[in-house]
C-alpha positions in Angstrom: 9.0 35.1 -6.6 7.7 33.4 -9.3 8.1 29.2 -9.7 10.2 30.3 -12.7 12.8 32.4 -10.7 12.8 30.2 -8.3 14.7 27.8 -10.0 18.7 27.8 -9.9 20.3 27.0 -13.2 21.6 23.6 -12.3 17.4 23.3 -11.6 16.7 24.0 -15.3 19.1 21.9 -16.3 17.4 19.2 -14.6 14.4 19.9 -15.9 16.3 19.7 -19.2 17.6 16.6 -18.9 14.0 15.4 -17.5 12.6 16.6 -20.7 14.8 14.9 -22.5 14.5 11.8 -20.9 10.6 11.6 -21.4 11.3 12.2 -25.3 9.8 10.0 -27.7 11.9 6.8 -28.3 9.6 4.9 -30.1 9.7 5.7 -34.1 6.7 4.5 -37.1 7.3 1.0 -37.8 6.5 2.0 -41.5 8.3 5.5 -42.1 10.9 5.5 -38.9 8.9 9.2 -37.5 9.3 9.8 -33.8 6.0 8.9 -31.7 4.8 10.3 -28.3 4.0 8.0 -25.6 -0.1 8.1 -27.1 0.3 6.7 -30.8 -1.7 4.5 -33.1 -1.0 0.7 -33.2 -2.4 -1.7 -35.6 -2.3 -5.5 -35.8 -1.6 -8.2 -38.4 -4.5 -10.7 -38.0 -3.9 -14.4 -37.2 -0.7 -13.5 -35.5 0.0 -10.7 -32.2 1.9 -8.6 -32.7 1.2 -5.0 -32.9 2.9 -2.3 -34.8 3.5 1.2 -33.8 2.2 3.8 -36.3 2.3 7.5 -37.0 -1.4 9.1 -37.9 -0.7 9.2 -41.2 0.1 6.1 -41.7 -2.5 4.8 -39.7 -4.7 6.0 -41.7 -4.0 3.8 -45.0 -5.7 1.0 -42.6 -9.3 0.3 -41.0 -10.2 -2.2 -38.5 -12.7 -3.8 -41.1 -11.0 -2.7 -44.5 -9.4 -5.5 -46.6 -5.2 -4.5 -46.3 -2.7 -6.5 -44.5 -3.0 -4.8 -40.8 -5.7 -3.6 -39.2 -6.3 -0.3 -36.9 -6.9 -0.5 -33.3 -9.4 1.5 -31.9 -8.8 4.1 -29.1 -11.9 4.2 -27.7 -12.5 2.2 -24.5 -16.0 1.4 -23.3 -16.9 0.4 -19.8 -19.7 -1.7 -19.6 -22.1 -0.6 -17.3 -25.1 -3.3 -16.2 -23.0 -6.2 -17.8 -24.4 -9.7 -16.5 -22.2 -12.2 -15.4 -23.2 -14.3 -12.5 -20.4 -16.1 -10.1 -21.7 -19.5 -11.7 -21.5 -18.6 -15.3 -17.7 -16.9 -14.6 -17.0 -20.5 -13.4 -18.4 -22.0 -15.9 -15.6 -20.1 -18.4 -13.0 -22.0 -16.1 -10.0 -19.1 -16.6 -7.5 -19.6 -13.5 -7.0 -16.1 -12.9 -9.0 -13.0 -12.5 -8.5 -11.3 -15.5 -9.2 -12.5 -19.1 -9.9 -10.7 -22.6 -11.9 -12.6 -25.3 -11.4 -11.7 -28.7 -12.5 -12.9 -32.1 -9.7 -13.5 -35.2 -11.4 -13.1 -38.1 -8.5 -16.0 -39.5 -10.4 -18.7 -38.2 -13.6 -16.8 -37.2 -12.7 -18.3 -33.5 -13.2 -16.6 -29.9 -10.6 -16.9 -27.9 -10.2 -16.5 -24.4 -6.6 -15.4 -23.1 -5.1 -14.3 -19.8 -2.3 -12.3 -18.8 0.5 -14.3 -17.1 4.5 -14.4 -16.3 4.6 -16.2 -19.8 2.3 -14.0 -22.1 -0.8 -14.0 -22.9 -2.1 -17.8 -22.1 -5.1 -19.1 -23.7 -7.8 -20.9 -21.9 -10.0 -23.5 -23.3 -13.2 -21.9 -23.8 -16.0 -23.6 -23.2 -18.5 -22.2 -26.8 -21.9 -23.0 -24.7 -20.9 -20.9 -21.6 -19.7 -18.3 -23.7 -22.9 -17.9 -26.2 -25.0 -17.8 -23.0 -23.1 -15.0 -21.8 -23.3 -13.1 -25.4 -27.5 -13.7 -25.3 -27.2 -11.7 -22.2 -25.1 -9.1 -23.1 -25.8 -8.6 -27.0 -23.1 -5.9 -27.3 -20.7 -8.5 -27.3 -21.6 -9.3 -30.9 -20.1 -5.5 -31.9 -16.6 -6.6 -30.9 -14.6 -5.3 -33.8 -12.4 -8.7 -35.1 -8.7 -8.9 -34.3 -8.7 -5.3 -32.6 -10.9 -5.2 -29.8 -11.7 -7.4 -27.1 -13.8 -8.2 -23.9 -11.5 -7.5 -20.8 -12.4 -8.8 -17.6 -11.2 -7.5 -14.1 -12.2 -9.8 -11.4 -9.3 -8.0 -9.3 -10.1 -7.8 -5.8 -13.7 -8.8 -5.8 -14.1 -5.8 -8.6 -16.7 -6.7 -11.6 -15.6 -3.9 -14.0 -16.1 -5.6 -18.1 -14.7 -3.1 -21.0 -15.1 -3.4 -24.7 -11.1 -2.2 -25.0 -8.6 -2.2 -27.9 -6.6 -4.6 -28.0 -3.2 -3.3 -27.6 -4.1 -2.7 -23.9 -4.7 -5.9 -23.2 -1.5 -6.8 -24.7 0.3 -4.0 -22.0 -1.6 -5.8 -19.6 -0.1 -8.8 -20.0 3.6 -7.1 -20.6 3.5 -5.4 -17.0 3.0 -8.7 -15.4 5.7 -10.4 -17.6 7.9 -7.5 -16.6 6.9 -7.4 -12.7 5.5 -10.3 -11.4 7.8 -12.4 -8.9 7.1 -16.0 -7.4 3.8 -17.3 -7.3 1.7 -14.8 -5.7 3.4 -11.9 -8.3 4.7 -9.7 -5.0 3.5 -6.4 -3.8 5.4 -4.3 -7.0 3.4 -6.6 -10.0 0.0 -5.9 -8.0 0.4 -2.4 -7.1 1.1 -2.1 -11.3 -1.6 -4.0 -12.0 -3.9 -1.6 -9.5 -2.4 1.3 -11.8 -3.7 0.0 -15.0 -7.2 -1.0 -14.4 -7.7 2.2 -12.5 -6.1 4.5 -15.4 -8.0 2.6 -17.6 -11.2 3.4 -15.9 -10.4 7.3 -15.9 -9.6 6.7 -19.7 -13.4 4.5 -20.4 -16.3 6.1 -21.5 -19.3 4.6 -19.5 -21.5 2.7 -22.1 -24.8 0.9 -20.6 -25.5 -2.1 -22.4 -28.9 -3.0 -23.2 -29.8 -6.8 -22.5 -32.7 -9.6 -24.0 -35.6 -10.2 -22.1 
């Protein structure tokens, strides 16, 4: 017997109502179109939100062109041979053990921001630290302003460093709003944060990085 017959009508109906329930509820913040879960997002700079878009309309915006929002990349890069020492991590001073640094092109400013229970929290970044990091890792001057960013997993004595857009570190930060509980975060917020960093390692494309002498 085939899966197929298998399946008693009430069986089908589930898968129905499954079906149903995985449909798209997010719409095209420009012309109201039904999205899938995977849909473009662009950003307004100097502020962050991020607006869900429909191809087409993403495609009236570039993440360097000279309109009102800009497109967010899809492509994620792991960075592989990426040098950060123990020392100069301290040095950065971020509480936690994840962090994503991004540039606005608003006030031409890198800004250094970690996921918490209250939102993405910025951490004073100390300019000196962070250039001497950059000289090592010249890549870092390609980050794309407003839509990409360096994200950092120290997770678990991990050192995994992507060039990602920015609208996942943004769902980074809303799983731990949504899950984390007390001051440790509980087993449910870590288990989700787990889930991300290793789908987003399935998702990367491994990019070595070449580095000054």
């Amino acid at each position: 017997m085939s899966p197929t017959q298998s399946l008693a009508p009430h069986g089908l109906a589930a898968l129905r109502r499954l079906a149903a329930q995985r449909a798209p509820d997010e719409r095209c913040d420009f012309c109201s179109l039904a999205l899938g879960e995977e849909h473009d997002h662009l950003v307004e700079p100097g502020t962050p939100q991020v607006i869900c878009a429909c191809y087409a309309c993403a495609l009236l915006f570039t993440s360097t062109g000279e309109t009102k929002y800009r497109r967010v990349p899809r492509l994620i890069r792991r960075l592989e041979g990426f040098q950060l020492t123990d020392e100069q991590w301290n040095g950065l001073g971020i509480p936690i053990s994840m962090v994503f640094f991004f540039k606005s092109s608003t006030n031409n400013k890198i800004s250094a921001l970690y996921p918490s229970p209250a939102g993405p929290t910025e951490s004073q970044l100390d300019l000196d630290a962070w250039e001497e990091i950059v000289r090592n890792n010249p890549v870092l001057r390609t980050i794309s302003p407003d839509v990409e960013a360096l994200l950092v997993s120290r997770v678990e004595n991990t050192r995994d460093y992507y060039l990602a857009p920015i609208d996942q570190c943004y769902k980074l930060t809303g799983l731990i709003r949504r899950h984390w509980r007390g001051f440790s975060g509980g087993e449910d917020a870590w288990n989700q944060i787990r889930l991300f960093f290793s789908e987003l390692r399935q998702r990367s494309t491994p990019t070595s990085i070449g580095h000054h002498a």
